[in-house]
C-alpha angles and dihedrals in degrees: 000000000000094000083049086051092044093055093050094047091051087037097057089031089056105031087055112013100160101107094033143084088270089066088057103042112048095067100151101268107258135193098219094230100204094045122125128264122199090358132074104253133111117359111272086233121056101219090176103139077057089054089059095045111157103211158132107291133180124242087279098045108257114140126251136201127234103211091173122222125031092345088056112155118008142171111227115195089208097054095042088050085058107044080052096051094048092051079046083054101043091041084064097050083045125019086222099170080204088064097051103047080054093053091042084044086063094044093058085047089061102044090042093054091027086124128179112236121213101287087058089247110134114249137161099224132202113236098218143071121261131216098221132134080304117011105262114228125240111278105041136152142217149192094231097064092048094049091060105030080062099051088050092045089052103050085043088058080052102050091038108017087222108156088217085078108043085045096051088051089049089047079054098052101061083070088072091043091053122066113232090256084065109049091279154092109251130088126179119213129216090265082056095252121161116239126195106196122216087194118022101228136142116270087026113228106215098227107208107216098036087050091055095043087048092051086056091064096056092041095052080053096058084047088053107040102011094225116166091219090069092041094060093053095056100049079047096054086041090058091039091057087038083055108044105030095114097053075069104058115080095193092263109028139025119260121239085210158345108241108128111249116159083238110045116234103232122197133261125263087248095045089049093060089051097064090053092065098038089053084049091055097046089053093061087040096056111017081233106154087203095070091055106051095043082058090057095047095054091041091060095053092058086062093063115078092199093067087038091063097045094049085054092055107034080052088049089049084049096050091051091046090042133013 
C-alpha cells in the first residue's frame, strides 16, 4: 500500500505539477554571475525563479511546499533557505526593501525552527516522512539544509549585524563537526574522506549536489568568521569531491549518487545540469582545474542526443527496480 501511495502522489505531482514542489525546485540551474568570491557577498547560485515563487505561503509569507497525498502541505527548511538566498540576491541588484524583508523573513524563519535532536546537536528538521532508499521518518535532518540555512544567516548577520543571526549559524555548524552516528552530517570513510550526507542514512549514500551545496555553507563560515575550523571542513570536503569525482562519472552521464546499488542511480536531466554549474562554481571557489574539466565533460555529454537518451532509459529501468 505505501509504494501504491508513492506512485499516486508522483503521478498527480508530476502530471500536473503547477501548484507542487515540483513547481519550486526545478528552477534552470544557474552560476550567479555577479556573486562574491572570496568575499561574503550574493549567493554564488541565482535562484531567482525560486525568489518569485507563487505559492503557497503562510500568514507571514514563507513559502510553503505541496507534496500531494498523504505529505500535503509541508515546510522545507532547503527550499525556504533558498527562497531566502534569491530575494538576498535580488535585494543586492536592486535594494528593493520588499526583497529584504522577504530574505530576513527567511532568516527568522531559520533561528526561530533552528531545534536540537536527540543527540543535543542544532538542526532545522523536516516534519514528514520521505520515500528515499529507506523511507526517512519524520523528523529527519540533512546537510544540505545546514549547509544553506547557514549561508542565508550569514548574509542576514552582514546586511543587520543582529547576533541572532551569527549564533543560530554557529548552533548549524556543530552538525558538520558531528558524524551522523552521533546527531550530525558528516560521515568518514575508510580512506579517511570527509562526507557530508544530504539524507543521514546507513550506509550513507554521498548525494552529489546536496555535498557541494553543503560545502558552500561552511565555506561562506570561514568567509565570515575566518575560523580555521571551518577552514579545515571545507579543504576536507574539497579533497573528499578531488578525490572521488570519477566515481561519479558513468561513462555518459553523471551519478546522483554512490550508493551501491547493483543498478546506479543516474541523475536526472535536470540534476545533471546541476552538476555542471556547481563544478563550475567549484572551480572559481577553489582555483581547482579538476572541477573544471569534469564540467566540461559532463557538459559535453548533454550535446549528444545518443547519451541523452540513454541516460533517459537506464533512469526509467532504475525507477522501476527501485523507486
Amino acid at each position: 500500500m505505501g509504494r501504491l501511495q508513492y506512485y499516486r502522489r508522483i503521478a498527480s505531482a508530476y502530471l500536473a505539477p503547477q501548484g507542487t514542489h515540483l513547481s519550486f525546485w526545478h528552477e534552470i540551474p544557474a552560476a550567479y554571475q555577479t556573486a562574491s568570491i572570496g568575499k561574503l557577498g550574493p549567493y554564488y547560485m541565482a535562484f531567482f525563479q525560486k525568489a518569485d515563487y507563487a505559492g503557497p505561503h503562510d500568514r507571514a509569507g514563507i513559502p510553503m511546499l505541496d507534496y500531494r497525498g498523504k505529505i500535503g502541505l509541508q515546510y522545507n527548511p532547503i527550499a525556504i533557505a533558498q527562497w531566502g538566498l534569491g530575494n538576498y540576491n535580488l535585494f543586492t541588484e536592486t535594494c528593493d526593501r520588499s526583497r529584504k524583508l522577504k530574505f530576513l523573513a527567511a532568516s527568522d524563519w531559520l533561528c526561530d525552527n533552528l531545534q536540537p535532536n536527540p543527540f543535543g546537536v542544532k538542526v532545522w528538521n523536516h516534519h514528514f516522512d520521505w520515500e528515499y532508499r529507506t523511507t526517512l521518518r519524520s523528523p529527519w535532518y540533512s546537510g544540505l539544509a545546514q549547509g544553506q540555512g547557514i549561508s542565508l544567516l550569514l548574509r542576514a548577520y552582514r546586511e543587520t549585524a543582529l547576533s541572532k543571526y551569527l549564533k543560530a549559524a554557529q548552533e548549524a555548524l556543530s552538525a558538520f563537526h558531528n558524524s551522523t552516528q552521533k546527531g550530525g552530517v558528516s560521515f568518514t570513510d575508510p580512506n579517511g574522506d570527509l562526507w557530508i550526507e544530504e539524507y543521514v542514512v546507513d550506509p550513507p549514500t554521498h548525494i552529489l549536489n546536496g555535498f557541494i551545496w553543503a560545502t558552500w555553507g561552511i565555506y561562506d563560515y570561514w568567509l565570515a568568521t575566518q575560523e580555521t575550523s571551518a577552514r579545515d571542513l571545507f579543504e576536507r570536503s574539497v579533497h573528499t569531491l578531488l578525490s572521488n569525482l570519477q566515481a561519479y562519472d558513468f561513462g555518459f552521464w553523471s551519478l546522483y549518487e554512490l550508493s551501491g546499488t547493483r543498478l546506479k542511480m543516474l541523475a536526472s536531466p535536470f540534476y545533471h545540469r546541476l552538476h555542471i554549474v556547481q563544478l563550475r562554481i567549484m572551480h572559481k571557489l577553489t582555483g581547482e582545474g579538476e572541477f573544471a574539466r569534469v564540467a566540461d565533460r559532463w557538459e559535453a555529454y548533454t550535446l549528444s542526443r545518443l547519451r541523452r537518451t540513454r541516460a533517459l532509459f537506464y533512469k526509467s529501468a532504475f525507477k522501476l527496480c527501485y523507486y
